[in-house]
PyMOL CGO cylinders between C-alpha atoms (Angstrom):
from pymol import cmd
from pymol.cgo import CYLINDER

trace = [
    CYLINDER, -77.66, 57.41, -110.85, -76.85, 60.96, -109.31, 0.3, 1, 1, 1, 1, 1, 1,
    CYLINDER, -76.85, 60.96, -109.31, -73.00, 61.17, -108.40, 0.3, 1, 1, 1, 1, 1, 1,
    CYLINDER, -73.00, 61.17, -108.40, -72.25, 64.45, -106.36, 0.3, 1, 1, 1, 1, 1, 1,
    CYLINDER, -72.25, 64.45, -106.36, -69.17, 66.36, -107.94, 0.3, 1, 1, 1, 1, 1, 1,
    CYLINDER, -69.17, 66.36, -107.94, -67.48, 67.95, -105.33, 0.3, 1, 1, 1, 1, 1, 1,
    CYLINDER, -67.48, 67.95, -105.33, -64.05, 69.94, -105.80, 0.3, 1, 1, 1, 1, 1, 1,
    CYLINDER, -64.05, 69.94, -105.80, -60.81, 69.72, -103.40, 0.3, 1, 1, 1, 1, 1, 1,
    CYLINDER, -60.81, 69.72, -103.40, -60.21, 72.96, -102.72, 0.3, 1, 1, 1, 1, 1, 1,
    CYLINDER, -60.21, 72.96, -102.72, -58.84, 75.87, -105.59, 0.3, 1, 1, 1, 1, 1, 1,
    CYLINDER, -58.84, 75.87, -105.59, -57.23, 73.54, -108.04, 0.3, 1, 1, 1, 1, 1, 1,
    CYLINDER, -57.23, 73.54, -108.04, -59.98, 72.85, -110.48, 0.3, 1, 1, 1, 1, 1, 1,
    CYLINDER, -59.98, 72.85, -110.48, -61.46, 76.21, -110.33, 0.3, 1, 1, 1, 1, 1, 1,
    CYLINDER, -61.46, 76.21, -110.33, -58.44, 77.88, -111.34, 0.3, 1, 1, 1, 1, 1, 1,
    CYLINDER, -58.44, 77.88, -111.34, -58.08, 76.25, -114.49, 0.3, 1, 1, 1, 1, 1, 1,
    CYLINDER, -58.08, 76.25, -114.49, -61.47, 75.95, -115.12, 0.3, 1, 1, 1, 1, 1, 1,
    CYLINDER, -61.47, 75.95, -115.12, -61.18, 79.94, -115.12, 0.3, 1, 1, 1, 1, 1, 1,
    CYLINDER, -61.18, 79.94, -115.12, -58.63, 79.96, -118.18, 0.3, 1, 1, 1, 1, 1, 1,
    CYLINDER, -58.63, 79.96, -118.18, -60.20, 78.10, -120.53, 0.3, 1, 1, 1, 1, 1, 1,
    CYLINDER, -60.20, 78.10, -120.53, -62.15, 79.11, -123.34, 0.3, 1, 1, 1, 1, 1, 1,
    CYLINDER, -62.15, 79.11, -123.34, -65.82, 79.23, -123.49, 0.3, 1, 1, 1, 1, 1, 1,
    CYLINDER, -65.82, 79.23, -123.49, -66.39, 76.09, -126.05, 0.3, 1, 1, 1, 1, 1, 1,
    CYLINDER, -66.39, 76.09, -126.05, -64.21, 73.97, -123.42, 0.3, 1, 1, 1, 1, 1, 1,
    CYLINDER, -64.21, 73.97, -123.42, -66.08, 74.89, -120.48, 0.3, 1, 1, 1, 1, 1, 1,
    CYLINDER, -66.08, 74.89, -120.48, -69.17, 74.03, -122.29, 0.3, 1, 1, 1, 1, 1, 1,
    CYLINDER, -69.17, 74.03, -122.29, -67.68, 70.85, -123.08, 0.3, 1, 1, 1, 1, 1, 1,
    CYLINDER, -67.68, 70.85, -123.08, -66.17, 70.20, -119.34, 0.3, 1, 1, 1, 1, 1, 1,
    CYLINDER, -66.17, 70.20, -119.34, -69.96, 70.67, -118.37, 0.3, 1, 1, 1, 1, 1, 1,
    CYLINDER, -69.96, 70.67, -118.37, -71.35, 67.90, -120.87, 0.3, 1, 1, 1, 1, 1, 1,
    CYLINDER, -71.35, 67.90, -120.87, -68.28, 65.72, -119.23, 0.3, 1, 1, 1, 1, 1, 1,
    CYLINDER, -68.28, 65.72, -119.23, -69.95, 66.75, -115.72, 0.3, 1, 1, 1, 1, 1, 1,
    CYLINDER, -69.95, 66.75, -115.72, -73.36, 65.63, -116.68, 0.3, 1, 1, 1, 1, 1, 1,
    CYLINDER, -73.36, 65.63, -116.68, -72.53, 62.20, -117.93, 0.3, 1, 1, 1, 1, 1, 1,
    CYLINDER, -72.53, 62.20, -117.93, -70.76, 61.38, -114.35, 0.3, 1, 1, 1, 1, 1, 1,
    CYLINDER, -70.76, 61.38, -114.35, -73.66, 62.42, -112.53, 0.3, 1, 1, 1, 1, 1, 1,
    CYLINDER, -73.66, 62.42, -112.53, -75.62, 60.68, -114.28, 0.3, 1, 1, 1, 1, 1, 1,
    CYLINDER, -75.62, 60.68, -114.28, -74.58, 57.28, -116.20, 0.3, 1, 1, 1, 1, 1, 1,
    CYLINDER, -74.58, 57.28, -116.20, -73.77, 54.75, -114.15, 0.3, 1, 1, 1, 1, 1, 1,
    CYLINDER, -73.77, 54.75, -114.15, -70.67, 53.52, -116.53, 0.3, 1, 1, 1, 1, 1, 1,
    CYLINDER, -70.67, 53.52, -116.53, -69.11, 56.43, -118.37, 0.3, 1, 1, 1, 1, 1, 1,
    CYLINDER, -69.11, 56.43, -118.37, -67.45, 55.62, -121.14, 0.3, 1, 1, 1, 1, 1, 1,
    CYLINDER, -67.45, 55.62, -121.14, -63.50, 55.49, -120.72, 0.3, 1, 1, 1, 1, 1, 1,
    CYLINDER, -63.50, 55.49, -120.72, -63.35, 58.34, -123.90, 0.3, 1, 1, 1, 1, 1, 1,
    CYLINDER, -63.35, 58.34, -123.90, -64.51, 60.70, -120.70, 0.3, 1, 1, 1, 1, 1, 1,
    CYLINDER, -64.51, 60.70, -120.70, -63.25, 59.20, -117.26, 0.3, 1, 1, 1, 1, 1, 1,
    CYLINDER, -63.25, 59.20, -117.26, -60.38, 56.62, -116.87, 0.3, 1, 1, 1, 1, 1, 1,
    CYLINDER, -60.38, 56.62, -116.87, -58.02, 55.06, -114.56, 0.3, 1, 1, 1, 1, 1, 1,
    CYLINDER, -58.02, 55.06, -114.56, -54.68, 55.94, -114.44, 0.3, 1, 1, 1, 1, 1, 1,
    CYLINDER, -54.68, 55.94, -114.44, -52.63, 53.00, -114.90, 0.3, 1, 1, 1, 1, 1, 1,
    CYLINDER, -52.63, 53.00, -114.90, -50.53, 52.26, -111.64, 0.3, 1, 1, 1, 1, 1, 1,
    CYLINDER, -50.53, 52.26, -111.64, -52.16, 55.19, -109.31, 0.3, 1, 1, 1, 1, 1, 1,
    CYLINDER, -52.16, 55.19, -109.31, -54.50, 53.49, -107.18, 0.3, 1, 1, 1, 1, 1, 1,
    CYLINDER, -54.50, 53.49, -107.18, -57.79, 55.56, -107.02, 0.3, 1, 1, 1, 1, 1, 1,
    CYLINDER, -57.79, 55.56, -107.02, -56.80, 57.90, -109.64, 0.3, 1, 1, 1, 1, 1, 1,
    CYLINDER, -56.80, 57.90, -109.64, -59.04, 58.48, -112.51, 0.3, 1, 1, 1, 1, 1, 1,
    CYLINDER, -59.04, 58.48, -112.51, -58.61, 61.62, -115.46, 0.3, 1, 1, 1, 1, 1, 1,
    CYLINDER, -58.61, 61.62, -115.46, -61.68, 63.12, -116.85, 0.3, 1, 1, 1, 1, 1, 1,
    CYLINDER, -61.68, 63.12, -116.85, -60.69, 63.74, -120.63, 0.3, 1, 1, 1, 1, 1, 1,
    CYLINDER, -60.69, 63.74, -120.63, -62.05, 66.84, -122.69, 0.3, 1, 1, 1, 1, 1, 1,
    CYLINDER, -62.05, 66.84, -122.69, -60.90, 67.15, -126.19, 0.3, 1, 1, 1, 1, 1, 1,
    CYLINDER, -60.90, 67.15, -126.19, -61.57, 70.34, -128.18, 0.3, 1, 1, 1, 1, 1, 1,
    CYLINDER, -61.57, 70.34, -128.18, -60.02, 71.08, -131.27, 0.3, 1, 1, 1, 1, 1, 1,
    CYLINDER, -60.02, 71.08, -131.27, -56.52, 69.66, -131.32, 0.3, 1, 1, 1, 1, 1, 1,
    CYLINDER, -56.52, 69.66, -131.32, -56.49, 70.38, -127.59, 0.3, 1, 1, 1, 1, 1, 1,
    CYLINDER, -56.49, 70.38, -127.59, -56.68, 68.13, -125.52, 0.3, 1, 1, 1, 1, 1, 1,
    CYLINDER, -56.68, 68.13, -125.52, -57.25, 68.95, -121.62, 0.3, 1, 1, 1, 1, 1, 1,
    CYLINDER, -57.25, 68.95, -121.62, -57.33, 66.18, -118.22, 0.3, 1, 1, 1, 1, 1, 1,
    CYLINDER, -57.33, 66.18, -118.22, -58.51, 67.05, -114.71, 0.3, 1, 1, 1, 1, 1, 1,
    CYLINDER, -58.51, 67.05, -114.71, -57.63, 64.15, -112.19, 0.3, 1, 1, 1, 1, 1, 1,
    CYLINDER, -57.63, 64.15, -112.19, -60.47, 62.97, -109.73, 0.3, 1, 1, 1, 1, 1, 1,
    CYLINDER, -60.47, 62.97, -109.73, -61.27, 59.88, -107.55, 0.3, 1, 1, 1, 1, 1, 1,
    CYLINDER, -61.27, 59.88, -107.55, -64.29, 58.50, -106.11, 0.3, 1, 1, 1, 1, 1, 1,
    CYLINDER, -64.29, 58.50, -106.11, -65.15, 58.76, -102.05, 0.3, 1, 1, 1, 1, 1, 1,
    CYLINDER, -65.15, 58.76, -102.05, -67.72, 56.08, -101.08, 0.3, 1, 1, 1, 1, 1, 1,
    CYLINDER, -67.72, 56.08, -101.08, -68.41, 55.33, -104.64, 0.3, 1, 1, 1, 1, 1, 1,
    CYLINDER, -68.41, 55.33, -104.64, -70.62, 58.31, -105.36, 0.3, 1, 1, 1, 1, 1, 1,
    CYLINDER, -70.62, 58.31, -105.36, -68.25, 61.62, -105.22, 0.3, 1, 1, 1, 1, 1, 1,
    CYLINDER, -68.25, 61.62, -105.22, -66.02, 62.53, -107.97, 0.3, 1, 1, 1, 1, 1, 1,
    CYLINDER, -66.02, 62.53, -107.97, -63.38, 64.74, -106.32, 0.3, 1, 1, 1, 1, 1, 1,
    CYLINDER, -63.38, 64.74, -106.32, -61.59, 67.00, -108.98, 0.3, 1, 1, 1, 1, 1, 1,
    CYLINDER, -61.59, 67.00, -108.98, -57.79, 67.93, -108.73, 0.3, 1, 1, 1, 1, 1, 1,
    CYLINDER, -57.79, 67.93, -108.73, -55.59, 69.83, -110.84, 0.3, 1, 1, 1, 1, 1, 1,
    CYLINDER, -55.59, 69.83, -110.84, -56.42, 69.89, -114.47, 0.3, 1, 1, 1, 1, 1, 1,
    CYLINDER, -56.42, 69.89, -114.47, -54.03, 70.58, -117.16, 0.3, 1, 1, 1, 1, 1, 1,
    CYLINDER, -54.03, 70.58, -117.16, -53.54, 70.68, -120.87, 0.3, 1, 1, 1, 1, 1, 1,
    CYLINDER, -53.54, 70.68, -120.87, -51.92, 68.09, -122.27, 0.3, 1, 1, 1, 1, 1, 1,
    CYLINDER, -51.92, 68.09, -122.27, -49.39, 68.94, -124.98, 0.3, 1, 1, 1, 1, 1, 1,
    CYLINDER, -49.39, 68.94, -124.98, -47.44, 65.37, -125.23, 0.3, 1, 1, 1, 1, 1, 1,
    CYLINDER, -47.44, 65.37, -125.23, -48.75, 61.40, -125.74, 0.3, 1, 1, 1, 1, 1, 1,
    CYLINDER, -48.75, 61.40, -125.74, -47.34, 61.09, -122.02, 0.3, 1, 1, 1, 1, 1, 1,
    CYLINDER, -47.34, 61.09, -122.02, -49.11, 62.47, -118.98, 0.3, 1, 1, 1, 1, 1, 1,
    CYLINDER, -49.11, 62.47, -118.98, -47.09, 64.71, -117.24, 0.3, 1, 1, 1, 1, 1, 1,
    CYLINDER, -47.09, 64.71, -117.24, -45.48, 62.40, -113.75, 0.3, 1, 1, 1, 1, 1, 1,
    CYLINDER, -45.48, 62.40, -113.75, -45.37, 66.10, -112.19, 0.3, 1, 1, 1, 1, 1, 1,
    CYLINDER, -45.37, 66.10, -112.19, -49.26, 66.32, -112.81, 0.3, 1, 1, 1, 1, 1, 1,
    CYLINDER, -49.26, 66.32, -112.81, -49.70, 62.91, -111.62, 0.3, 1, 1, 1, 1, 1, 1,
    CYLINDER, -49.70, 62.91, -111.62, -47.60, 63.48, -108.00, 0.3, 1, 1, 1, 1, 1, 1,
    CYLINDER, -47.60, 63.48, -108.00, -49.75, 66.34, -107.86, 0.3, 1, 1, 1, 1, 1, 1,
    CYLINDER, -49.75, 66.34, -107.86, -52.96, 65.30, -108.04, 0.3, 1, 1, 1, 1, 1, 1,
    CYLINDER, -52.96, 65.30, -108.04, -51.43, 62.03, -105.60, 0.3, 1, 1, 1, 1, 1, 1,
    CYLINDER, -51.43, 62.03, -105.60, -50.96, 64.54, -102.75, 0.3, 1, 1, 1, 1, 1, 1,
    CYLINDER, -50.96, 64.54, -102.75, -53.61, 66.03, -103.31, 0.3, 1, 1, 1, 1, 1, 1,
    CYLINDER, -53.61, 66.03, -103.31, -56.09, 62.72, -102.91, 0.3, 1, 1, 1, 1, 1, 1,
    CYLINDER, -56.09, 62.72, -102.91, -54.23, 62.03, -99.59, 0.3, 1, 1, 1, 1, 1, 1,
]
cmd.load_cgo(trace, "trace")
């Protein structure tokens, strides 16, 4: 298994940019396991219930805990979106929309 990551447009980068250096680190572990095991556990990459095509890849550092929203293309690319951090049980619906237009 080799998935491509690829990134739709800005989004991702720009938060990727503000986080601290243990997060990053741990975003990159995240990265890894997509490209390479061919079921990722749901702890790391998830559907979003009732958002066709949406998945969140989940980092947790600390008591933070921080989502970027992606979906496959043919099977093989993981397209990133916006990422966040997530301060409530609830994923934000704004974040959700978001990321929604953003697959389109």
């Amino acid at each position: 298994m080799n998935r491509e990551i690829i990134f739709h447009g800005e989004y991702f980068i720009e938060f990727y940019k503000t986080l601290e250096t243990k997060v990053k680190e741990k975003f990159q572990y995240v990265f890894q396991l997509i490209k390479q095991v061919e079921r990722v556990p749901k702890k790391f990459l998830s559907p979003i219930t009732g958002y066709e095509g949406l998945f969140e890849i989940r980092v947790e550092y600390q008591s933070n805990i921080y989502r970027v929203f992606c979906c496959f293309d043919k099977g093989k690319l993981i397209v990133l979106f916006n990422g966040f951090q997530k301060k409530t049980q609830k994923t934000p619906t704004k974040e959700i929309e978001k990321a929604m237009k953003l697959k389109e």
